[in-house]
C-alpha positions in Angstrom: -21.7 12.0 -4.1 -19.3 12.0 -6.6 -20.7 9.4 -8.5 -23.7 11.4 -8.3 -21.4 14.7 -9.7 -20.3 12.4 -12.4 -23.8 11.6 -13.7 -25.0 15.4 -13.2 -22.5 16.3 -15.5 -23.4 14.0 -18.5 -20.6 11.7 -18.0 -21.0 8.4 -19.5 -18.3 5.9 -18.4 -16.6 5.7 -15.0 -13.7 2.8 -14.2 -13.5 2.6 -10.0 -9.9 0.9 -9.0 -9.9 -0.7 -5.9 -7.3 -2.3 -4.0 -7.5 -6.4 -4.5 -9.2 -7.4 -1.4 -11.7 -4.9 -1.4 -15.2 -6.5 -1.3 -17.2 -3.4 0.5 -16.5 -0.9 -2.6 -18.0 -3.6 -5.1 -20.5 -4.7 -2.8 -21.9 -0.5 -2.0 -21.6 0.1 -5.5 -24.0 -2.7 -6.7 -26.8 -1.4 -3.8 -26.7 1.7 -5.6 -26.9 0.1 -9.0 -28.2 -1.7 -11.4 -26.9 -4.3 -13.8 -25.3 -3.5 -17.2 -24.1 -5.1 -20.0 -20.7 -6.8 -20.3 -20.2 -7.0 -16.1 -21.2 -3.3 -15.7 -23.2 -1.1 -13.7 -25.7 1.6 -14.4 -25.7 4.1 -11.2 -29.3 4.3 -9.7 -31.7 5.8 -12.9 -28.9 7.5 -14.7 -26.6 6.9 -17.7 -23.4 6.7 -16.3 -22.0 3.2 -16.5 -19.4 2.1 -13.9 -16.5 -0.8 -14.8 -15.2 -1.8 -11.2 -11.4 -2.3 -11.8 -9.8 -4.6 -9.2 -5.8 -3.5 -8.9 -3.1 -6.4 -8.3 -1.9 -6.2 -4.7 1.7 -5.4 -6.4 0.2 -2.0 -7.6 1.5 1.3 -6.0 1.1 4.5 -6.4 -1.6 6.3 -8.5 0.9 6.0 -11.7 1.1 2.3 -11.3 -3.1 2.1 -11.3 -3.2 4.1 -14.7 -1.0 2.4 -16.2 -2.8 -1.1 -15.1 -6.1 1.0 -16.1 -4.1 1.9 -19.7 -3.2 -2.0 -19.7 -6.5 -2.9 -19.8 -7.9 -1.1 -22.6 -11.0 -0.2 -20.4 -10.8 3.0 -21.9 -10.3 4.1 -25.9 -7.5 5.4 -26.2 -8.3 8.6 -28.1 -10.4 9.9 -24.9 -9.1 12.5 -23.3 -8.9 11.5 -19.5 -10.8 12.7 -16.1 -8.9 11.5 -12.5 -10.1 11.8 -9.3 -9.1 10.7 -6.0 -11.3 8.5 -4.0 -11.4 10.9 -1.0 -12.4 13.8 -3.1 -15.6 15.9 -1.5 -17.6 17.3 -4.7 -20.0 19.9 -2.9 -21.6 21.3 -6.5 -22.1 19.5 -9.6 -21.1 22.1 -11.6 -17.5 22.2 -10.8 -16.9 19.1 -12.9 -18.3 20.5 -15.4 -16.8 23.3 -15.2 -13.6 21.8 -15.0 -14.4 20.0 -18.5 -15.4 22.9 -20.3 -12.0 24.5 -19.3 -9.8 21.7 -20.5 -12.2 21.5 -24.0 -12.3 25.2 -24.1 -8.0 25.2 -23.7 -8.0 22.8 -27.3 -10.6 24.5 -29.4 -9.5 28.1 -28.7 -5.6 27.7 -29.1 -6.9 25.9 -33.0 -7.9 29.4 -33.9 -5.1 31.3 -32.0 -1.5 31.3 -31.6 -2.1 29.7 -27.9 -0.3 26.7 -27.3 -2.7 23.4 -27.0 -3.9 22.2 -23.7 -2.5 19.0 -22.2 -3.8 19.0 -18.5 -6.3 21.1 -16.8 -6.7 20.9 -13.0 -8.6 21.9 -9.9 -7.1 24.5 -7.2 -9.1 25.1 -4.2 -8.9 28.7 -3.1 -8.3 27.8 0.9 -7.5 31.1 1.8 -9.3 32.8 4.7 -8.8 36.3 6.6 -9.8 38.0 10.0 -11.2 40.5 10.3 -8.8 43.3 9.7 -8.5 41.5 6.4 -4.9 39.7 7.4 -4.4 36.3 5.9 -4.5 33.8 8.5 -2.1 30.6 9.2 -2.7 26.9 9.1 -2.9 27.2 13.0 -5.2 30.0 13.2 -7.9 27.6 11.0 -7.9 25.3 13.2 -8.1 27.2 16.1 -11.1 28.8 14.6 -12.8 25.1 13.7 -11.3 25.1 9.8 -9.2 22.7 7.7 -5.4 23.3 8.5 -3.1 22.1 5.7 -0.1 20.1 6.5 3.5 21.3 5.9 3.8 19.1 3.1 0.8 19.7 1.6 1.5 23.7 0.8 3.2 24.7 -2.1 4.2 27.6 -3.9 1.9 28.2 -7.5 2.7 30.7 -10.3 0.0 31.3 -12.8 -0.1 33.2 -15.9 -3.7 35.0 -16.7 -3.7 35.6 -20.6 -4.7 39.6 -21.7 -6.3 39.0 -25.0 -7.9 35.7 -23.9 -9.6 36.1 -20.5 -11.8 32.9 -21.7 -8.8 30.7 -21.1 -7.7 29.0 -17.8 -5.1 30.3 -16.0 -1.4 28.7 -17.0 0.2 27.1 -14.8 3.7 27.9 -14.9 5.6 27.3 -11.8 4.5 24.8 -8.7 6.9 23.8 -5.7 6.2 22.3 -2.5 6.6 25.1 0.3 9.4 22.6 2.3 11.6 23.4 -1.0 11.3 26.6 -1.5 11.7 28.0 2.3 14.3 24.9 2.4 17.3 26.8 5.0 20.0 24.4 4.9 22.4 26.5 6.3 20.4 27.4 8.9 21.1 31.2 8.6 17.4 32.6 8.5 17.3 33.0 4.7 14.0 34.6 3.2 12.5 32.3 0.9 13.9 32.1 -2.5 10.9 32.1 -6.0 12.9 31.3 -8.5 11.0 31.3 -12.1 13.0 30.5 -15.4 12.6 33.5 -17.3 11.0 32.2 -20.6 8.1 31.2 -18.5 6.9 34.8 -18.4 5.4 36.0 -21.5 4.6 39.0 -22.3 0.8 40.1 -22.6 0.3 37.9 -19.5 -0.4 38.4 -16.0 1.4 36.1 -13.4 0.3 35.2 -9.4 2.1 33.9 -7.4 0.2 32.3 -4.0 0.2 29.6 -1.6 -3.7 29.5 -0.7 -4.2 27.4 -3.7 -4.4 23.9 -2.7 -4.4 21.4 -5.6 -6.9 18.6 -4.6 -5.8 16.0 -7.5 -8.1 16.5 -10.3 -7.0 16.2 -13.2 -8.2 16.2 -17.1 -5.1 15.0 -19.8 -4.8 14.6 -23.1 -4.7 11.6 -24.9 -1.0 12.3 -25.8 -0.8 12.6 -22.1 -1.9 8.9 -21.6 0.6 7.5 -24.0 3.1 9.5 -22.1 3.0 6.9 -19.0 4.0 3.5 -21.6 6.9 6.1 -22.7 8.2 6.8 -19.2 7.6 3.7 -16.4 10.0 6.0 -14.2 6.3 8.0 -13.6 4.7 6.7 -10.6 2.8 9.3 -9.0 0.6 11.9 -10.8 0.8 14.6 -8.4 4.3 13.9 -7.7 5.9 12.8 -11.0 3.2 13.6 -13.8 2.4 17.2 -12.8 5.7 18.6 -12.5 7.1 16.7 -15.6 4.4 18.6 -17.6 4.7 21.7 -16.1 8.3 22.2 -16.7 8.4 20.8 -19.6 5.4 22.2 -21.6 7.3 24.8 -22.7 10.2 22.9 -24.3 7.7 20.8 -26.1 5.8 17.3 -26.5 9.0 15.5 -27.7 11.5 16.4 -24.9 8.5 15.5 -22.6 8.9 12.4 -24.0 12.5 12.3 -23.6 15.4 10.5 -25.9 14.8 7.3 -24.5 14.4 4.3 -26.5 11.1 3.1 -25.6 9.8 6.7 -25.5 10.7 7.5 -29.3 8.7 4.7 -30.0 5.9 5.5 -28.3 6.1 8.8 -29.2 6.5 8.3 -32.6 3.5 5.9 -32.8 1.2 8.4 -31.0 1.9 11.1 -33.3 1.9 8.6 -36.5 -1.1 10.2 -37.9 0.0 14.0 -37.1 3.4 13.4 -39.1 2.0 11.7 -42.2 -0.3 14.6 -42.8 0.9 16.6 -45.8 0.0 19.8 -43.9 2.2 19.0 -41.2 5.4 19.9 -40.2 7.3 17.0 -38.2 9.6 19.8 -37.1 6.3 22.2 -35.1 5.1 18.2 -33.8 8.4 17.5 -32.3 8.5 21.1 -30.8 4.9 21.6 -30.0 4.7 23.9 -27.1 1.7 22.6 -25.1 -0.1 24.1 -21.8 -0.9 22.9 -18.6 -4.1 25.3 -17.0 -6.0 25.3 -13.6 -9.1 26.4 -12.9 -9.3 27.7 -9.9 -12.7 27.7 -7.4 -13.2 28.3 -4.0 -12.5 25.9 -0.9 -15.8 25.3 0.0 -17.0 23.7 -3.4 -14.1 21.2 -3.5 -12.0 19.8 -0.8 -10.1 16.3 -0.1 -11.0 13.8 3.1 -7.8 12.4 3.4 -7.0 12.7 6.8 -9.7 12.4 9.8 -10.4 15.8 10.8 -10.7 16.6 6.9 -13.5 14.1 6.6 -15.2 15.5 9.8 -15.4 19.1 8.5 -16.4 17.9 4.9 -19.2 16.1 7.1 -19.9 18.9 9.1 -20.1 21.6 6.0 -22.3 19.1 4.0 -24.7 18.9 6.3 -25.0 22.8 7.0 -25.5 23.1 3.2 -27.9 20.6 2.8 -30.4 21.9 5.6 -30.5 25.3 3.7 -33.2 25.8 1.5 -31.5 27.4 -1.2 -29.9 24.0 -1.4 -32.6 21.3 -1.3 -32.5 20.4 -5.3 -28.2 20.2 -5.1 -27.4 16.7 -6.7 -24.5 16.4 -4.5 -26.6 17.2 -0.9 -29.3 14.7 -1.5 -31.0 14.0 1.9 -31.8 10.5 2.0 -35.2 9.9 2.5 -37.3 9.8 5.5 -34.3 12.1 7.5 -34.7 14.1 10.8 -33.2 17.5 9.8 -32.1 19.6 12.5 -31.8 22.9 11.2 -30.8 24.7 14.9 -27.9 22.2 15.2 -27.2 21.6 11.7 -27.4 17.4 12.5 -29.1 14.5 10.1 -30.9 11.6 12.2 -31.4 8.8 9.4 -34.2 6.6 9.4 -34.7 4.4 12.3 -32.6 5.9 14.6 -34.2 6.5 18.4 -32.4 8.9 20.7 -33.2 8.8 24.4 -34.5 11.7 26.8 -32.3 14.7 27.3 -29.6 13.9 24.3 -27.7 16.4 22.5 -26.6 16.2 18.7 -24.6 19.1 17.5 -22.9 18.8 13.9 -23.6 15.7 13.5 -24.7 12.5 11.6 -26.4 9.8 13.2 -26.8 6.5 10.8 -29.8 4.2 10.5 -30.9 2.2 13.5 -28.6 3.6 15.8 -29.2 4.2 19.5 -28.9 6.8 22.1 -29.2 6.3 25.4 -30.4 9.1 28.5 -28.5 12.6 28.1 -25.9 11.5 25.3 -24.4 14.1 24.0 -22.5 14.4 20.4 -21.0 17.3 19.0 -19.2 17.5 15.5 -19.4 13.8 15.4 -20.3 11.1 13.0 -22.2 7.4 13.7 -22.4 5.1 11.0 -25.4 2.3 11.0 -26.6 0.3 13.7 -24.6 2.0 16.2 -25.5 1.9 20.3 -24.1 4.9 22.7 -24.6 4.8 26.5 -26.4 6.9 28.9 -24.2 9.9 30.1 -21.7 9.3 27.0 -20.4 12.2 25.3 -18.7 12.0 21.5 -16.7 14.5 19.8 -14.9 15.5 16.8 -15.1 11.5 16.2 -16.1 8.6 13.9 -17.9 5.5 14.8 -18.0 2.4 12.5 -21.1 0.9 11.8 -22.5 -1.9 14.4 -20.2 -0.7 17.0 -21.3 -0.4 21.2 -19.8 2.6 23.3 -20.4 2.2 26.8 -22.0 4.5 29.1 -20.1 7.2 30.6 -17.9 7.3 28.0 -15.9 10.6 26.8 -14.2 10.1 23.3 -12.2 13.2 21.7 -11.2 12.9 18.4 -11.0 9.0 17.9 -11.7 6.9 15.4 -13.5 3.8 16.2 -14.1 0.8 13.6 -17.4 -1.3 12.5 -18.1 -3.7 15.2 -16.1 -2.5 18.1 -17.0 -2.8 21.9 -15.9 0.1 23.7 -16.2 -1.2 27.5 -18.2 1.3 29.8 -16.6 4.5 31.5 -13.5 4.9 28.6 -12.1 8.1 28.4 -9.7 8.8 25.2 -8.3 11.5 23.1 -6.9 11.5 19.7 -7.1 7.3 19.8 -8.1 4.8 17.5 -9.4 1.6 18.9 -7.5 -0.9 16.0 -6.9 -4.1 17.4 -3.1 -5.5 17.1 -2.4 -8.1 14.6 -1.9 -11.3 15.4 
């Protein structure tokens, strides 16, 4: 699917990293393609070509892969730079595109205008969600009700600044802190959290928000400059966790102290802006102080979310098949039916090609994959079967994931396990929250 976003939104190149001993990525990735020049791949009948990057196993941490990605010269380095996460959930096509009119929008308004230059533009999900009475509700309460609970660690505190005299521009983001840090009480006294914004962040003509319900989900667009910055700074190993807050506190210092006075960063620095500083129009003095921005553009939950736990995955299954079985969404690139697919509207489920179900079975939510089978009275609910899978009479599956060729038993009752390809769960199991991983040897 987000391949399939990718090509909807007239991109051209896309470099997939994998880990090193990854043969299923490669091997998925060539079913859907076609061959292209130089070792490439052309996804299915579009333009988008696809470079499948294989990472050393010594590689950690997103910062580590660009910079192996940089390394590689895969990508010119004058392009300005689109990351997403491999668990990302794209649910419209637009919002990529979206997301890259922002960040292009950011850099050819502030030429015209007194607005500082956009270095990074990123995706916040609105997650927030109300009762009835129109009270915002907890992590708890979303679960409770069936929703996507955030972790602890995954809430933090945003600040951004809406501009008055240029509504066209993304929102700036000038303040972001993990909720742990904020409502942090080491003295144990029962403090009220503490939002502490340095003043010169706050500009006048500008609106700021501060919220919590805006969950970024690791999309990011950056600047070429922005690029350079990782060979200037090999401290930077995460994006979300160095990257992000490095610009953001820094933007509005400038693009040399994000640099910093190291050696190996002057240099880099200096050979990035090369061209900028030999201009006769330009000032090395407004280059080395260069107030840049970092923006968001921010869409709601349900067009955008991340499957990186298993109950994320599950409700991103369960909310792309409700969306696909209404009408109004049958020509969305990103909820193509595959062909030949039982649709059952009254119970929102997707029966592939191939699969039989036996008398008196029940499928509720859920996605069952090519050639599986049910047997008598099975009953799924919120639940999804991968390929060639067999389920036994009187079983019942929920909130779970089955890998493909595996056998569950008969009289089975599985809650919220996770069971992988090719596993033989023996007759009459009952299990909640497991997942059937054999030990090591």
């Amino acid at each position: 699917r987000t391949l399939t976003a990718l090509a909807a939104s007239n991109f051209r190149q896309c470099v997939i990293c994998t880990a090193h001993d990854d043969k299923t990525t490669a091997n998925l990735l060539k079913k859907e393609s076609i061959a292209g020049p130089a070792s490439t791949l052309i996804f299915q009948k579009t333009k988008l070509q696809i470079i499948i990057h294989a990472l050393p196993e010594t590689c950690t941490g997103s910062g580590e892969a660009l910079k192996h990605v940089e390394d590689s010269k895969l990508i010119p380095p004058t392009s300005h730079l689109v990351i997403l996460p491999g668990d990302i959930i794209i649910m419209e096509s637009s919002v990529l595109k979206q997301l890259a009119h922002a960040h292009r929008q950011g850099n050819l308004i502030c030429d015209n205008t007194d607005k500082p230059k956009t270095a990074c533009t990123m995706i916040l999900a609105d997650v927030g969600e109300q009762d009835d009475s129109g009270v915002p509700l907890k992590e708890s309460s979303k679960a409770k009700k069936g929703g996507l609970a955030r972790e602890e660690e995954d809430i933090e505190y945003i600040a951004l600044s809406i501009s008055r005299k240029n509504p066209e521009l993304s929102s700036r983001v000038v303040w972001k802190q993990s909720k742990i840090d904020v409502e942090e009480d080491e003295d144990m006294v029962g403090k009220a959290p503490q939002l502490v914004i340095p003043k010169p962040r706050l500009r006048c003509g500008e609106i700021t928000r501060v919220r919590r319900d805006w969950s970024d989900v690791h999309i990011y667009v950056i600047s070429p400059w922005v690029r350079a910055l990782w060979k200037a700074r090999p401290s930077l190993v995460s994006l979300q966790g160095d990257l992000i807050p490095l610009l953001v506190s820094r933007q509005f210092r400038g693009v040399k102290a994000t640099f910093g006075r190291q050696e190996q960063a002057e240099s880099v620095y200096a050979e990035t802006f090369m061209e900028e500083k030999n201009d006769e129009e330009t000032n090395s003095e407004e280059v080395d102080s260069e107030e840049y921005a970092v923006r968001a553009e921010v869409l709601d939950g349900s067009k955008v979310l991340r499957a990186s736990t298993v109950p994320a995955y599950l409700i991103a299954c369960r909310d792309i098949v409700i969306k696909s079985v209404a009408d109004e969404n049958r020509e969305n690139p990103c909820l193509v039916v595959p062909p030949d697919t039982n649709i059952n509207t009254k119970f929102n489920s997707f029966i592939l090609k191939g699969a039989e179900l036996g008398e008196k079975c029940q499928v509720k939510s859920s996605t069952v994959g090519r050639n599986a089978k049910l047997g008598t009275k099975a009953r799924l609910n919120n639940t999804l079967l991968m390929d060639n899978v067999h389920v036994g009479d009187n079983t019942i599956l929920q909130n779970s994931i089955i890998g493909e060729g595996c056998v569950i038993g008969e009289n089975c009752n599985l809650n919220d396990c996770q069971v992988p390809n090719g596993k033989v769960i023996p007759p009459g199991t009952k299990e909640k929250g497991e997942s059937f991983i054999d030990d090591p040897l």
